[in-house]
C-alpha positions in Angstrom: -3.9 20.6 11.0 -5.4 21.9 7.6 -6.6 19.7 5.2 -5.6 20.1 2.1 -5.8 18.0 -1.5 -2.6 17.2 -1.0 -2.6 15.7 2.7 -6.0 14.4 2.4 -4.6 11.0 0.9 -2.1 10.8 3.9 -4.9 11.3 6.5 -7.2 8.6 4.6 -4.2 6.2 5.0 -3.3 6.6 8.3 -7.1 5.6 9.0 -6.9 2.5 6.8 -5.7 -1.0 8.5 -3.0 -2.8 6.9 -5.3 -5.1 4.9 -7.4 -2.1 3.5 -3.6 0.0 2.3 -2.7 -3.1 0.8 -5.6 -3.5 -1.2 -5.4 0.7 -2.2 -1.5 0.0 -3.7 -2.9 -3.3 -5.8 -6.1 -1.2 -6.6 -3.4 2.0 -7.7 -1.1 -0.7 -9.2 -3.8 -1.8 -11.8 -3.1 -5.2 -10.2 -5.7 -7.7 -9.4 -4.9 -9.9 -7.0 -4.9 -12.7 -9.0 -2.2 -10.4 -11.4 -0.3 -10.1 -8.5 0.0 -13.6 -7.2 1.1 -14.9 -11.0 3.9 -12.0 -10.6 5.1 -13.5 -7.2 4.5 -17.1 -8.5 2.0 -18.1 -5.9 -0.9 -19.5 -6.6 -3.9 -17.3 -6.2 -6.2 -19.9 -3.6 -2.8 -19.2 -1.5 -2.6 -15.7 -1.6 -5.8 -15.3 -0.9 -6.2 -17.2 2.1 -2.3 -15.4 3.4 -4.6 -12.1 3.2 -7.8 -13.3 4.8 -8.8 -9.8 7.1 -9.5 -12.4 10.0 -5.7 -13.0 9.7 -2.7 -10.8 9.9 -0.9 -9.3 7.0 1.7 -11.2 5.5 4.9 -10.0 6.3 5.7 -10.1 2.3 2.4 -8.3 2.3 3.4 -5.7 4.9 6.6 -5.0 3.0 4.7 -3.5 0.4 3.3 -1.4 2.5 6.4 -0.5 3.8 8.1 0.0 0.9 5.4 2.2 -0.8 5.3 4.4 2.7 9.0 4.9 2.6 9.2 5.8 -1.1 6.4 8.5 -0.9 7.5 9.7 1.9 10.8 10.3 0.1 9.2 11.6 -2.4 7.6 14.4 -0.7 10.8 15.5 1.1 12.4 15.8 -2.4 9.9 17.5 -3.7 9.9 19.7 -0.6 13.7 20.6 -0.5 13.2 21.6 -4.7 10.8 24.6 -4.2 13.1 25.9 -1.6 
């Protein structure tokens, strides 16, 4: 495979663990995580212990994940079938 600029972000993600992509989407969200838990209406002490790295993800946590995987990947295949 060639790397490019525009795979290069893919190939870093695919290298990440859960915990470190979930922390890149709050990071690209402009979200801290204190932000995020006020939007969720948890309390911060509670989201941060859910996403202690000794622990697994969340499955709300891995969701996210999912989700934003899904939608770029979406993304890309529409953005692929317009320059044909």
């Amino acid at each position: 495979m060639v790397i490019t600029p525009k795979n290069l972000k893919d190939l870093t993600l695919l290298k990440m663990t859960d915990h470190q992509k979930f922390k890149a989407l709050l990071d690209e969200s402009g979200l801290s995580r204190e932000d995020f838990a006020n939007e969720m209406g948890i309390k911060f002490t509670s989201m941060t212990n859910q996403l202690a790295p000794a622990k697994d993800l969340p499955k709300w946590a891995k969701s996210v994940i999912i989700f934003h995987e899904r939608w770029e990947e979406k993304k890309k295949n529409n953005s692929d079938e317009s320059s044909v």
